[in-house]
N, CA and C atoms as an extended XYZ file, in Angstrom:
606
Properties=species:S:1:pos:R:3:atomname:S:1:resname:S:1:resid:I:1 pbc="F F F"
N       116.784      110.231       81.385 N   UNK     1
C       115.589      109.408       81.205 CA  UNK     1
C       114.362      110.306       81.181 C   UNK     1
N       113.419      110.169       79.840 N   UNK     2
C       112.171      110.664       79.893 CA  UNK     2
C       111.181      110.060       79.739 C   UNK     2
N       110.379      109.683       80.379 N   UNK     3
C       109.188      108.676       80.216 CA  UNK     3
C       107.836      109.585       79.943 C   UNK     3
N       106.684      109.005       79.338 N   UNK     4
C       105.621      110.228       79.591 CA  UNK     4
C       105.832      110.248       81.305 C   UNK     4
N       105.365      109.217       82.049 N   UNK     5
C       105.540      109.617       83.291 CA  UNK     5
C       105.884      110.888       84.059 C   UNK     5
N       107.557      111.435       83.045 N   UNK     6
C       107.967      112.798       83.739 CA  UNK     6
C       107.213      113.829       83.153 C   UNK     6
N       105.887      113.842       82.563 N   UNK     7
C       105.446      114.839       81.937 CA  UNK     7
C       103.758      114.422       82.136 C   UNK     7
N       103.074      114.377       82.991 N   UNK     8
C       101.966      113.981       83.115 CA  UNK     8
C       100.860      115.412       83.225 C   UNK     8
N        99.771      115.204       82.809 N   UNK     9
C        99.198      116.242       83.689 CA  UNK     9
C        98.613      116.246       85.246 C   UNK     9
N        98.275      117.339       85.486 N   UNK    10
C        98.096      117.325       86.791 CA  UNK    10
C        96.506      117.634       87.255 C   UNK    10
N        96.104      117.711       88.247 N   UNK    11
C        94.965      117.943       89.106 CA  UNK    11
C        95.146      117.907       90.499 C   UNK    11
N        94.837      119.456       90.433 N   UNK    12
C        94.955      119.806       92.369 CA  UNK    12
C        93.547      119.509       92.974 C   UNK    12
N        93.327      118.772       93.600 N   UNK    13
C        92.574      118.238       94.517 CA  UNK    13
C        91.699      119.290       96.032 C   UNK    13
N        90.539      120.030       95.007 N   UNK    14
C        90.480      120.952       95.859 CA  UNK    14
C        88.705      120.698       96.392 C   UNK    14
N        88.498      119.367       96.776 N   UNK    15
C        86.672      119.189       96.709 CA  UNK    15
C        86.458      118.630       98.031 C   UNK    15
N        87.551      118.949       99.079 N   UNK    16
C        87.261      118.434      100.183 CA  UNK    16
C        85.976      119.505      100.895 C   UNK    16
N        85.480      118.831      102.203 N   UNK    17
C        84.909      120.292      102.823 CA  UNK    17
C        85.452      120.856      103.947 C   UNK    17
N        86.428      120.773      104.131 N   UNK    18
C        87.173      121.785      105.033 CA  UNK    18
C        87.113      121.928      106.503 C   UNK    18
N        86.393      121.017      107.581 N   UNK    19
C        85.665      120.791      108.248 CA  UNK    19
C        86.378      121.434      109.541 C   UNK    19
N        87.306      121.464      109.295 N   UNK    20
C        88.781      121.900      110.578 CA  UNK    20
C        88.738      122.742      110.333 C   UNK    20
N        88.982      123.478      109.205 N   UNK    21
C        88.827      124.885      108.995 CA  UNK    21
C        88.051      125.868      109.007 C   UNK    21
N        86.559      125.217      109.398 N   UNK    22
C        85.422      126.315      109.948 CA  UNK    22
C        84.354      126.078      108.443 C   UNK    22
N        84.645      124.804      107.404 N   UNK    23
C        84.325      125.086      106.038 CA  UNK    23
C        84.862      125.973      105.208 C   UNK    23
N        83.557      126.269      104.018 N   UNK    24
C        84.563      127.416      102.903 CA  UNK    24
C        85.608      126.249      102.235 C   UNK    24
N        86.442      127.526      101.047 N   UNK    25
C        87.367      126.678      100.257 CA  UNK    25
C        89.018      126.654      101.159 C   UNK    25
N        89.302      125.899      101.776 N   UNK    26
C        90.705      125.980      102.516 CA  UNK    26
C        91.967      126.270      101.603 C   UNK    26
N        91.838      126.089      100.072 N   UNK    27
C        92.564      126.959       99.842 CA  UNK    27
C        92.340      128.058       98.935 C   UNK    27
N        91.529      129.155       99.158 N   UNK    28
C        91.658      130.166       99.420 CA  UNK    28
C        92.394      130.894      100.517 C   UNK    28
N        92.261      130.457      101.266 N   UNK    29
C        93.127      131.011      102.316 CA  UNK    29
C        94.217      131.606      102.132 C   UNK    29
N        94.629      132.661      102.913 N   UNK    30
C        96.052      133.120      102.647 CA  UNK    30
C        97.023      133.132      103.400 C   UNK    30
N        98.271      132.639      102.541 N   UNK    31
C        99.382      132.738      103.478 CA  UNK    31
C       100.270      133.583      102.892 C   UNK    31
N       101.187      134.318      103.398 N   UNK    32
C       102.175      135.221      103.042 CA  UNK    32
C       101.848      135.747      101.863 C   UNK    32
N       100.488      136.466      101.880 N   UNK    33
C       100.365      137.402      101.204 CA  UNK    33
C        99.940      136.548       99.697 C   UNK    33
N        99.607      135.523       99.637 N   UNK    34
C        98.522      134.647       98.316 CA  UNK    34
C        98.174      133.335       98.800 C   UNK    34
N        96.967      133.292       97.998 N   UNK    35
C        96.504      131.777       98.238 CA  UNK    35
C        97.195      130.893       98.568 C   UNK    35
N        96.680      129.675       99.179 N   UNK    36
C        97.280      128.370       99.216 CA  UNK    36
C        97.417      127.912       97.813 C   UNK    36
N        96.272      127.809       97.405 N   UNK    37
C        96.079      127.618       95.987 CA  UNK    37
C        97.039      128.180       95.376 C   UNK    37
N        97.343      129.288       95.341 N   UNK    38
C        98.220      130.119       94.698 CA  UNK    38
C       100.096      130.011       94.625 C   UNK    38
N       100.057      129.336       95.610 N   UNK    39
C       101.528      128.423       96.255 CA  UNK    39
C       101.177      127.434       95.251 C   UNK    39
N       100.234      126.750       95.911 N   UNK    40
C       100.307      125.266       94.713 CA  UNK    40
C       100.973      125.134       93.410 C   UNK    40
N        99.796      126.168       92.665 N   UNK    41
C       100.084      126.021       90.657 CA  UNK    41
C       101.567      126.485       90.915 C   UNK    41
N       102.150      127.852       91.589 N   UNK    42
C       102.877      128.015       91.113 CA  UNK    42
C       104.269      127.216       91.211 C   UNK    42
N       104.158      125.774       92.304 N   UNK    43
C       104.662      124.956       92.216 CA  UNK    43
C       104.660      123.576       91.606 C   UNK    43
N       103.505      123.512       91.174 N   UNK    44
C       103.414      122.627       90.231 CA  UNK    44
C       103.259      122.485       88.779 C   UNK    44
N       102.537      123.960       88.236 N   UNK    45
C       102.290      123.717       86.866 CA  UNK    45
C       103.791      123.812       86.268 C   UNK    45
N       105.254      124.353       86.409 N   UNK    46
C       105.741      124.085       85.864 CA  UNK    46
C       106.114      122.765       85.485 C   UNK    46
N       106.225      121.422       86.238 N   UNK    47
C       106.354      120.422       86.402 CA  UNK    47
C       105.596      119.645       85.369 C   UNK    47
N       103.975      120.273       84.730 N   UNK    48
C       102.862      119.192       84.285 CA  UNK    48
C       103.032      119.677       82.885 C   UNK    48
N       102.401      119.292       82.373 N   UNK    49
C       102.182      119.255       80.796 CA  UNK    49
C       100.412      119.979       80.937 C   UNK    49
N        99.714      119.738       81.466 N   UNK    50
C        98.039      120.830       81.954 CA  UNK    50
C        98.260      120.512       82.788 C   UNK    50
N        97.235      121.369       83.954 N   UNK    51
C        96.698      121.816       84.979 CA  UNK    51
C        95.345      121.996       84.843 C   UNK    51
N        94.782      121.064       86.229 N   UNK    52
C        93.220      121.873       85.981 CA  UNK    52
C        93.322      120.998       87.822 C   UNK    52
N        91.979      121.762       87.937 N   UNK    53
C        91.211      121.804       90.073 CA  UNK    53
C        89.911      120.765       89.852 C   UNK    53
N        90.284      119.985       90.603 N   UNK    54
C        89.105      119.252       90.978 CA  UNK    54
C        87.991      119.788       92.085 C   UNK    54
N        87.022      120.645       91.980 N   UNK    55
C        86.318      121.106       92.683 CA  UNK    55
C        85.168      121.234       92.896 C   UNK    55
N        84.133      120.971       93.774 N   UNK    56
C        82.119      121.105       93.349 CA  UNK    56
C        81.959      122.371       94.016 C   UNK    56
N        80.838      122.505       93.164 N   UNK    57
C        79.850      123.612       93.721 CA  UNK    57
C        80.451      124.736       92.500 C   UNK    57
N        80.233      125.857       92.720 N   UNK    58
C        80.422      127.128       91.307 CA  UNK    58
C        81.740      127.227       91.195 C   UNK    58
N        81.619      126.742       89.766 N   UNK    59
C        83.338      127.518       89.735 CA  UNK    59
C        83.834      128.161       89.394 C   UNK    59
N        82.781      129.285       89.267 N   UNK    60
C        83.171      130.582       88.900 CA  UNK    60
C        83.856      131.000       90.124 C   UNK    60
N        83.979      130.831       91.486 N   UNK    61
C        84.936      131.307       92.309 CA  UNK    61
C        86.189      130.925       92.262 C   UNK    61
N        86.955      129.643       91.224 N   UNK    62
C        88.115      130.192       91.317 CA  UNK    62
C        88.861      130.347       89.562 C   UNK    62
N        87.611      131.735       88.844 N   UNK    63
C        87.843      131.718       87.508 CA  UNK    63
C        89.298      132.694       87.612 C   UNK    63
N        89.571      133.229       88.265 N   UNK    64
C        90.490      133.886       88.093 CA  UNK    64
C        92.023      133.021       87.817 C   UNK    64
N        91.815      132.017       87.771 N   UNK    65
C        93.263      131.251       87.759 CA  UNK    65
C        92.711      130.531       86.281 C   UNK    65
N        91.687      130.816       85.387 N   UNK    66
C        92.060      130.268       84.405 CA  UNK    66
C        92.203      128.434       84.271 C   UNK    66
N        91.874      127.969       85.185 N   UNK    67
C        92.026      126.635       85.050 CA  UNK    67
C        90.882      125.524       84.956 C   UNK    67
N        91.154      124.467       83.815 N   UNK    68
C        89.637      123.969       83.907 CA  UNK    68
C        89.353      123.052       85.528 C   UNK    68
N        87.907      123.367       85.407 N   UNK    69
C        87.356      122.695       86.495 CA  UNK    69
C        87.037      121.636       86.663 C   UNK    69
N        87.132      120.781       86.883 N   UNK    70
C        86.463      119.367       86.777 CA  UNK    70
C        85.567      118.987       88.283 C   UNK    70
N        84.753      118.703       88.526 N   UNK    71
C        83.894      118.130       89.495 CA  UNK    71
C        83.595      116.610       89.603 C   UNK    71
N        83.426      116.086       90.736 N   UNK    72
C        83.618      114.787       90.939 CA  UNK    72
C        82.279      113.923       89.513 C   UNK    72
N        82.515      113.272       89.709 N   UNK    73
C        81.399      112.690       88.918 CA  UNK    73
C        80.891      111.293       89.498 C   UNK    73
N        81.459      111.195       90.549 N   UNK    74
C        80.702      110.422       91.864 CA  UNK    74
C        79.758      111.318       92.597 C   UNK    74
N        78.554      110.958       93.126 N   UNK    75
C        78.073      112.204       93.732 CA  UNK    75
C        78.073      111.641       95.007 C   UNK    75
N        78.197      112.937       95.854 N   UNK    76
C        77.919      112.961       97.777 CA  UNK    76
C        79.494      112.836       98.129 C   UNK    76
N        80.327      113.660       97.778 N   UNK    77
C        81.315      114.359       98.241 CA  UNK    77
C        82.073      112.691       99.146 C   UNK    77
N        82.610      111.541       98.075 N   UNK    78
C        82.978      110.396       99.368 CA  UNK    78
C        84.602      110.254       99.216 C   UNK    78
N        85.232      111.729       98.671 N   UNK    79
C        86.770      111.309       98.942 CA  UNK    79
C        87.654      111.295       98.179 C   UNK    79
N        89.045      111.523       97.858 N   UNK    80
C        89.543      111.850       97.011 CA  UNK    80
C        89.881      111.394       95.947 C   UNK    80
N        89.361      109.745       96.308 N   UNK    81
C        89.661      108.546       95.362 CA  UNK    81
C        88.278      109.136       93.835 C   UNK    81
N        87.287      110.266       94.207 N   UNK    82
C        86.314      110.710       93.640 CA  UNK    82
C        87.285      111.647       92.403 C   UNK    82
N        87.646      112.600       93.264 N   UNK    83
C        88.374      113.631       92.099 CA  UNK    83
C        90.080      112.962       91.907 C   UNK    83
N        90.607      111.966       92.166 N   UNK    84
C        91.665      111.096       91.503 CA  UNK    84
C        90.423      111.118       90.031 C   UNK    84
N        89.591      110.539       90.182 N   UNK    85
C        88.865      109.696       88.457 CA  UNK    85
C        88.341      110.953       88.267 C   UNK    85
N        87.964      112.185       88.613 N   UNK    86
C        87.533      113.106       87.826 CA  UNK    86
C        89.054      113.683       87.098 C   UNK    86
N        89.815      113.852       87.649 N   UNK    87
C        91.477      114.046       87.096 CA  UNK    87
C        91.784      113.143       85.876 C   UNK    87
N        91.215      111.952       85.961 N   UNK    88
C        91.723      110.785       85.230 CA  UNK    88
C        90.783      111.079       83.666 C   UNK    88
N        89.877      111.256       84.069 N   UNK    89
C        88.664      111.167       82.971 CA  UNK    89
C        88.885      112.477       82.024 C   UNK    89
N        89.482      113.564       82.174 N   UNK    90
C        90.065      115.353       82.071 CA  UNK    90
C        91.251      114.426       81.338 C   UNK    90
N        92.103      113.471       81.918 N   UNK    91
C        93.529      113.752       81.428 CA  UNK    91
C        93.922      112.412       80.381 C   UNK    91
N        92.862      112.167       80.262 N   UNK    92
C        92.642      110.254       79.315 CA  UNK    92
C        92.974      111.061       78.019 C   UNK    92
N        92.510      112.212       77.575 N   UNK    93
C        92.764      112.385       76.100 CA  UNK    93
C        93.865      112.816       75.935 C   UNK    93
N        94.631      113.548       77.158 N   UNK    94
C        96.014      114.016       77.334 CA  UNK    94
C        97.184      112.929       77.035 C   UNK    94
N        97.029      111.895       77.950 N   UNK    95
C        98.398      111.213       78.189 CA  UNK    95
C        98.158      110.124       79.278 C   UNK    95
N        99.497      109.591       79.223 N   UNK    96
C        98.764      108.230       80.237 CA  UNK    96
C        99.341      108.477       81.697 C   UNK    96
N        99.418      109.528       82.231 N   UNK    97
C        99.545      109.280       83.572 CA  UNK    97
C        99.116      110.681       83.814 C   UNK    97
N        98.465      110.815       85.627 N   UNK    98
C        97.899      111.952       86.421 CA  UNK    98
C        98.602      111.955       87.468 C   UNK    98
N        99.104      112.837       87.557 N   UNK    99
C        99.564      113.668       89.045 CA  UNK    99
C        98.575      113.779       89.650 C   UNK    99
N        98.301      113.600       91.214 N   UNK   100
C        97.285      114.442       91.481 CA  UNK   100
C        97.999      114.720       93.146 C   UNK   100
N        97.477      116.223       93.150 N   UNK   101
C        98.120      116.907       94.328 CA  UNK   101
C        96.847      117.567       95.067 C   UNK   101
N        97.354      117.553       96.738 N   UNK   102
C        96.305      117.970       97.589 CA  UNK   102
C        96.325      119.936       97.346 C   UNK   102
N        95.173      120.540       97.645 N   UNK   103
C        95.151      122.343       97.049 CA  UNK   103
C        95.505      122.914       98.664 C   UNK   103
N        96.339      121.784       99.900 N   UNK   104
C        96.330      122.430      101.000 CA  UNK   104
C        97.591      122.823      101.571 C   UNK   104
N        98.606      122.341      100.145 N   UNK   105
C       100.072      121.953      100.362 CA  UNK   105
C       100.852      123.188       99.765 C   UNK   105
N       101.003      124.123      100.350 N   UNK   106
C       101.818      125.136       99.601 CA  UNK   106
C       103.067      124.822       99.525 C   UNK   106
N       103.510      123.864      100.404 N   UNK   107
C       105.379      123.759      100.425 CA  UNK   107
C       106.030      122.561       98.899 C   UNK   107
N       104.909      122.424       97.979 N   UNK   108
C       105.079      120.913       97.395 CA  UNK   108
C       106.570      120.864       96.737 C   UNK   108
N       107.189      119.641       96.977 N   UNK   109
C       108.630      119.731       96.343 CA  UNK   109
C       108.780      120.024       94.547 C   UNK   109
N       109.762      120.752       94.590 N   UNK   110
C       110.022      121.491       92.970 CA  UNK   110
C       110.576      120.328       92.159 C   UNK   110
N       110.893      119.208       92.571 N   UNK   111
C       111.445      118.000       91.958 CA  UNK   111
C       109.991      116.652       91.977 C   UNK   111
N       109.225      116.800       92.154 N   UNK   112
C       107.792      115.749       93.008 CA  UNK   112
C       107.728      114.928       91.367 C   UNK   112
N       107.727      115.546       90.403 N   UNK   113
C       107.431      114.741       88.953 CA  UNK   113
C       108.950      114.374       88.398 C   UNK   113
N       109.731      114.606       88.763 N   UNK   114
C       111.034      113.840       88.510 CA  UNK   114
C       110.939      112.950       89.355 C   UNK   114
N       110.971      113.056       90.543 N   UNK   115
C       111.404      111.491       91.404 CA  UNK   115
C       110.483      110.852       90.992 C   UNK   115
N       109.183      111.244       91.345 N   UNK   116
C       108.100      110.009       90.840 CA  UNK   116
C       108.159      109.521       89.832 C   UNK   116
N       108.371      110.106       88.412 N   UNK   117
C       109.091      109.990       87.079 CA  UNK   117
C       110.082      109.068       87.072 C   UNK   117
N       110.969      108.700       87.900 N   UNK   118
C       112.171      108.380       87.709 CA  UNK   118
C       111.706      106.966       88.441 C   UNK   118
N       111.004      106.775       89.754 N   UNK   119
C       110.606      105.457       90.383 CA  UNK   119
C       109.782      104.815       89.571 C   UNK   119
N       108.783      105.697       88.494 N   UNK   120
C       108.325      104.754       87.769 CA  UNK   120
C       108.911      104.053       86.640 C   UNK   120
N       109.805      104.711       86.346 N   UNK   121
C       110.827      104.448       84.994 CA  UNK   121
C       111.458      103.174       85.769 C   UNK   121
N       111.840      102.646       87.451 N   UNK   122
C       112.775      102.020       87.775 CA  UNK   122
C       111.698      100.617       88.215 C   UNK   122
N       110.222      101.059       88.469 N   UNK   123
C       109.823      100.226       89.282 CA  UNK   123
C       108.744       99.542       88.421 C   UNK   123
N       108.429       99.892       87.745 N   UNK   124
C       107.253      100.168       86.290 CA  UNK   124
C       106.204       99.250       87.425 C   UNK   124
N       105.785      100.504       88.154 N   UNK   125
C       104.491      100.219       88.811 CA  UNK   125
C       103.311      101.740       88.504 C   UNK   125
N       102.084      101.537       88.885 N   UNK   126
C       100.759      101.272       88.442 CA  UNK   126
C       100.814      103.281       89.001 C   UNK   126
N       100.791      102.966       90.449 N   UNK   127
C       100.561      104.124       91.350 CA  UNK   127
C       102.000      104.574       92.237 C   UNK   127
N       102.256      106.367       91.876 N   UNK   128
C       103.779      105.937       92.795 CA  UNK   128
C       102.677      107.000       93.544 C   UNK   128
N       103.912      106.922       95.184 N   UNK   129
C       103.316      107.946       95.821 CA  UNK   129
C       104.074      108.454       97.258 C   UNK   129
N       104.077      109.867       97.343 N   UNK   130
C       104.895      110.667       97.894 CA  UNK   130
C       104.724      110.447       98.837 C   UNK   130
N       106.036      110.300      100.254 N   UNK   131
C       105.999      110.354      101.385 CA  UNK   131
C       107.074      110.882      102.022 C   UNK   131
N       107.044      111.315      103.511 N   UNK   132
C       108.085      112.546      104.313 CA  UNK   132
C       108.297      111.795      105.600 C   UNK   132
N       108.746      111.650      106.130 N   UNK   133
C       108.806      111.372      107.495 CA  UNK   133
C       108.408      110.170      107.584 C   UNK   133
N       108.474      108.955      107.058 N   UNK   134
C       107.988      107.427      106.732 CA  UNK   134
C       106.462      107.529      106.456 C   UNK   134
N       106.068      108.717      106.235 N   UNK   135
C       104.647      108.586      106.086 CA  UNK   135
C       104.134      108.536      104.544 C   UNK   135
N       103.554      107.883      104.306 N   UNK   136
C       102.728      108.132      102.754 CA  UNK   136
C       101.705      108.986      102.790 C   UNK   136
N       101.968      110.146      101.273 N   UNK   137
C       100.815      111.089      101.239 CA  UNK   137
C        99.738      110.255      100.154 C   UNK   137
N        98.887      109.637      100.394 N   UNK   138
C        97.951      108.860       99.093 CA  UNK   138
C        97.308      109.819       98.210 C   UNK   138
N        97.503      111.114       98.448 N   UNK   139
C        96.491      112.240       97.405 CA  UNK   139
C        97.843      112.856       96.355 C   UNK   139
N        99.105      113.127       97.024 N   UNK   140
C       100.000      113.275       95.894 CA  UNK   140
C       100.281      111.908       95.688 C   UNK   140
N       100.478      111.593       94.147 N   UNK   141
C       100.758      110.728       93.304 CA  UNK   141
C       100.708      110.775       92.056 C   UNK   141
N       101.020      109.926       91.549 N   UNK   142
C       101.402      109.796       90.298 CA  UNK   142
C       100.315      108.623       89.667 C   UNK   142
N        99.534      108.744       88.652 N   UNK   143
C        98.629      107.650       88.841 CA  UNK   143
C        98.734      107.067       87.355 C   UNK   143
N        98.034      105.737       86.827 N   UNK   144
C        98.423      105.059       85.349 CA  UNK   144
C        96.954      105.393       85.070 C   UNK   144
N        96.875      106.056       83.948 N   UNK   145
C        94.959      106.577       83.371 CA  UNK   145
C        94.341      105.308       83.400 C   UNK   145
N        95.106      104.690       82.826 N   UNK   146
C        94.188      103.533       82.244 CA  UNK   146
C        93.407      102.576       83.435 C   UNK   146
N        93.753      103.501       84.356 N   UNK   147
C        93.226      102.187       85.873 CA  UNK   147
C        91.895      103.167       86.076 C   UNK   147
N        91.636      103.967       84.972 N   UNK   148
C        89.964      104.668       85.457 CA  UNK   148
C        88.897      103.839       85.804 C   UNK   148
N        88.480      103.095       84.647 N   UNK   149
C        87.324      102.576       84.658 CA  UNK   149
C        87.392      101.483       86.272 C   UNK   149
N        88.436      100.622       86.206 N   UNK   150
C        88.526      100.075       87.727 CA  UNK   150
C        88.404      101.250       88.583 C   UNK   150
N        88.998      101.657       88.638 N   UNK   151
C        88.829      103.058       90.022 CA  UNK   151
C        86.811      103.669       89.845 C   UNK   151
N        86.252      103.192       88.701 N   UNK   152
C        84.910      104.181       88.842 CA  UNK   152
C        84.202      102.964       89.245 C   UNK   152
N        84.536      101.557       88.818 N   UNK   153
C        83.955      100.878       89.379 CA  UNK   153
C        83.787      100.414       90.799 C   UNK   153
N        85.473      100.807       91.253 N   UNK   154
C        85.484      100.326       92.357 CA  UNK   154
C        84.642      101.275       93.447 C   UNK   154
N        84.592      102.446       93.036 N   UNK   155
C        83.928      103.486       93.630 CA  UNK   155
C        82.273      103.625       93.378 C   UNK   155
N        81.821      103.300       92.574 N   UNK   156
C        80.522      102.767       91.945 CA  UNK   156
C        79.703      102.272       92.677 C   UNK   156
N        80.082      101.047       92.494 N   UNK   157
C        79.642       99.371       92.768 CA  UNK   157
C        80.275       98.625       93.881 C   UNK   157
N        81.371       99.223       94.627 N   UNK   158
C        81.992       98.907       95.980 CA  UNK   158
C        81.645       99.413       96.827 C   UNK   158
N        81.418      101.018       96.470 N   UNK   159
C        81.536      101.611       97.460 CA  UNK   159
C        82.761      102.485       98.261 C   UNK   159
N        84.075      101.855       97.542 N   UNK   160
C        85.082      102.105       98.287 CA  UNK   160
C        85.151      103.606       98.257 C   UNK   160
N        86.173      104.033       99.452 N   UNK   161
C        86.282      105.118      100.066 CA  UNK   161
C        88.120      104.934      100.422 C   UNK   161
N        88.261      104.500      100.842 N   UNK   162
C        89.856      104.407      101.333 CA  UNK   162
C        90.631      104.373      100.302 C   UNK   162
N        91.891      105.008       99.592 N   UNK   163
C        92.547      105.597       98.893 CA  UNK   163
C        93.631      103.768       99.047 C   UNK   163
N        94.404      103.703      100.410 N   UNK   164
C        94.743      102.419      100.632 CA  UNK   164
C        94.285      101.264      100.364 C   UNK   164
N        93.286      101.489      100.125 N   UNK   165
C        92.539       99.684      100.653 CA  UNK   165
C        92.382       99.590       98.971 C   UNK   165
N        92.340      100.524       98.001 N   UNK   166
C        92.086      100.391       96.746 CA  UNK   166
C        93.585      100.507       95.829 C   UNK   166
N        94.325      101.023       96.533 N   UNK   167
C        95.635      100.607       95.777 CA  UNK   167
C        96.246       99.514       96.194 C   UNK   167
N        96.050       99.089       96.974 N   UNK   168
C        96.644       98.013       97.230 CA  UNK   168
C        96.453       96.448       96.366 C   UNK   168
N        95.340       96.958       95.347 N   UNK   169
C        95.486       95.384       94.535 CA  UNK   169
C        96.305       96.364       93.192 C   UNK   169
N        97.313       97.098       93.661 N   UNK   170
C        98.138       97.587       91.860 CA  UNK   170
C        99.141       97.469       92.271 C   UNK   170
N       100.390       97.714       91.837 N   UNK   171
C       101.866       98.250       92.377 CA  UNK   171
C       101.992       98.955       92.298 C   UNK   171
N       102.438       99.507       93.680 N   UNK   172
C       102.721      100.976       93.717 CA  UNK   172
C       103.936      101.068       94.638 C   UNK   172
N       104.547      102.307       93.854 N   UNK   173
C       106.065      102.366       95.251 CA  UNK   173
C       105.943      103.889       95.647 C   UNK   173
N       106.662      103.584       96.746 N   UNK   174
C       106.414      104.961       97.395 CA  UNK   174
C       108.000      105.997       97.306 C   UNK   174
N       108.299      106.683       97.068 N   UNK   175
C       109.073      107.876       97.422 CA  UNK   175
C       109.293      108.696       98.104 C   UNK   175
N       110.758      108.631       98.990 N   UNK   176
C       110.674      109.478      100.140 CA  UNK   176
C       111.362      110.640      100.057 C   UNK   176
N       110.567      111.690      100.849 N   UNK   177
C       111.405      113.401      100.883 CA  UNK   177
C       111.331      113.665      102.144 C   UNK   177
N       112.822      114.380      101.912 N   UNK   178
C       113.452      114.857      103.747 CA  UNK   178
C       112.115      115.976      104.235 C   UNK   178
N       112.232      115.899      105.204 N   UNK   179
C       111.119      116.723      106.312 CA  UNK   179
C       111.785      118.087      106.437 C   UNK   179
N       113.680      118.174      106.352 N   UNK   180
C       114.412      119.110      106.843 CA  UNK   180
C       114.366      120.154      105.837 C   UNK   180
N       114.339      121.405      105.757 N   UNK   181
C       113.970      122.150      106.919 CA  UNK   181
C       112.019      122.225      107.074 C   UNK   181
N       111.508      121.755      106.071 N   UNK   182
C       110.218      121.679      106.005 CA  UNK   182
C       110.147      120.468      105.522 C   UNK   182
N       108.398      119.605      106.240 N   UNK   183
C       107.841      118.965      105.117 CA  UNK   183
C       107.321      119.210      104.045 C   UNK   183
N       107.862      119.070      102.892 N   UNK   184
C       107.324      119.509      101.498 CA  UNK   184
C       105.820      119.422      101.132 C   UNK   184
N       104.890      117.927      102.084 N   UNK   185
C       103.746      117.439      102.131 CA  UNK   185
C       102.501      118.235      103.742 C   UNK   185
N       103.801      119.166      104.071 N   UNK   186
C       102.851      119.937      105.160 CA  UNK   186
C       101.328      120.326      104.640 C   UNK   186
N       100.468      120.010      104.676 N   UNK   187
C        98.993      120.438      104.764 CA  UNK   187
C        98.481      121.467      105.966 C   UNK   187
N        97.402      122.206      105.196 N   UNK   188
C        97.159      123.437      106.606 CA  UNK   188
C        95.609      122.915      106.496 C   UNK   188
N        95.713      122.247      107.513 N   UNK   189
C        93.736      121.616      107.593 CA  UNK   189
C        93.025      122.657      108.713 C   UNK   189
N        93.961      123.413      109.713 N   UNK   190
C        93.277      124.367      111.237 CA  UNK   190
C        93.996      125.560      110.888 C   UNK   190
N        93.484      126.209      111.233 N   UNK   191
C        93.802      128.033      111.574 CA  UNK   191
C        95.022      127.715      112.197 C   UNK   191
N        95.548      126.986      113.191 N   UNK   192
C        97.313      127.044      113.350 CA  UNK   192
C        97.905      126.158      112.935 C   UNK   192
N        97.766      125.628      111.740 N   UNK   193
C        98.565      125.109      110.452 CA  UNK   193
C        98.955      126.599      109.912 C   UNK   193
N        97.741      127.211      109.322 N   UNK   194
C        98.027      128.866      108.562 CA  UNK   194
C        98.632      129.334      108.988 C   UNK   194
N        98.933      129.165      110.737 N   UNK   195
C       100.025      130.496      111.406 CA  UNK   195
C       101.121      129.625      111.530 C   UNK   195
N       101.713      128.142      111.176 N   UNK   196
C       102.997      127.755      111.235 CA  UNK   196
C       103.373      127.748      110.254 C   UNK   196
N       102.318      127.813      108.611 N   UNK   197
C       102.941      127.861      107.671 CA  UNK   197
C       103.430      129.594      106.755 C   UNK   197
N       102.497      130.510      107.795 N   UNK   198
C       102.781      131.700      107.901 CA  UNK   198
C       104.669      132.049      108.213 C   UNK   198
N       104.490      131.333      109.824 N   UNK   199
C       105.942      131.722      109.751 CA  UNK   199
C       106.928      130.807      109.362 C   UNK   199
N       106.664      130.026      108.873 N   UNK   200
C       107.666      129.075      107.999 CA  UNK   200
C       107.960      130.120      106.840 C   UNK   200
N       107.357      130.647      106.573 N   UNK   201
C       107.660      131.316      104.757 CA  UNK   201
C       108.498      132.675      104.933 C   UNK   201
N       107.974      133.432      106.639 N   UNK   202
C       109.122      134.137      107.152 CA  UNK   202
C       110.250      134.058      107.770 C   UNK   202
């Protein structure tokens, strides 16, 4: 089974401000010897059809990866549901569905656009979205383009902020991945996230 679904593009989600982490870009950071960032693409762009970083402020700091930039186009930094529609608005001329992945997740599963691919092919819902340990990750997902203009409105003219409270009028199913021997959805938000995901990789 191939749906566009299994071939979407992507957007790593990198416009948070880092607040646990002292600020700065959190993934820059390094673990085992390269970026977080640098874990990411190289786990995800094989998976996408493009790649590009959702990020504000210059982006000439992360020209070295070659990837387009996109910046929220909500202004005052209110959340990821911001760079989900900057992803969406980048990938409308592409194709009809967006990945979008957090830039804090170096462990991301090498299968994340097949399963989701495959639940949407089974469930033909709106938003799928990754979860480990009964938990849902709402920033990896799989998203339907065409729900932009609702998503800018809802963010607009609502106000909304909660990633939940705004999917919840679509269908969406969730997908689960084993925790063992890692969570695939581990995030490094503190300085000892970096040193467990340090020695996780040793």
């Amino acid at each position: 089974m191939n749906t566009q679904a299994h071939n979407p593009a992507c957007v790593i989600l990198a416009g948070g401000l880092a607040r646990r982490m002292g600020g700065g870009d959190k993934p820059l950071r390094p673990i085992g010897g390269r970026t977080i960032l640098e874990h990411v693409i190289a786990r995800v762009k094989p998976q996408c059809s493009a790649l590009a970083l959702n990020a504000n402020g210059d982006p000439a700091r992360f020209a070295q990866w070659n990837l387009p930039v996109v910046a929220d186009s909500v202004e005052g930094f209110v959340g990821p549901l911001a760079g989900v529609l900057a992803g969406m608005d980048w990938a409308a001329p592409q194709g009809e569905w967006l990945l979008s992945v957090a830039a804090d997740c170096p462990f991301l599963p090498l299968d994340l656009v097949t399963r989701l691919g495959d639940a949407q092919a089974q469930n033909d819902a709106d938003i799928l979205v990754a979860s480990s340990g009964a938990q849902a990750h709402p920033v990896i997902a799989l998203w339907r383009v065409a729900l932009r203009e609702e998503l800018r409105r809802a963010l607009v003219e609502e106000q909304m902020r909660k990633i939940d409270r705004w999917t919840a009028g679509y269908k969406v199913a969730h997908v689960e991945w084993s925790i063992d021997p890692v969570d695939p959805f581990f995030n490094a938000n503190t300085p000892e996230d970096l040193s467990a995901a340090e020695a996780f990789l040793k």
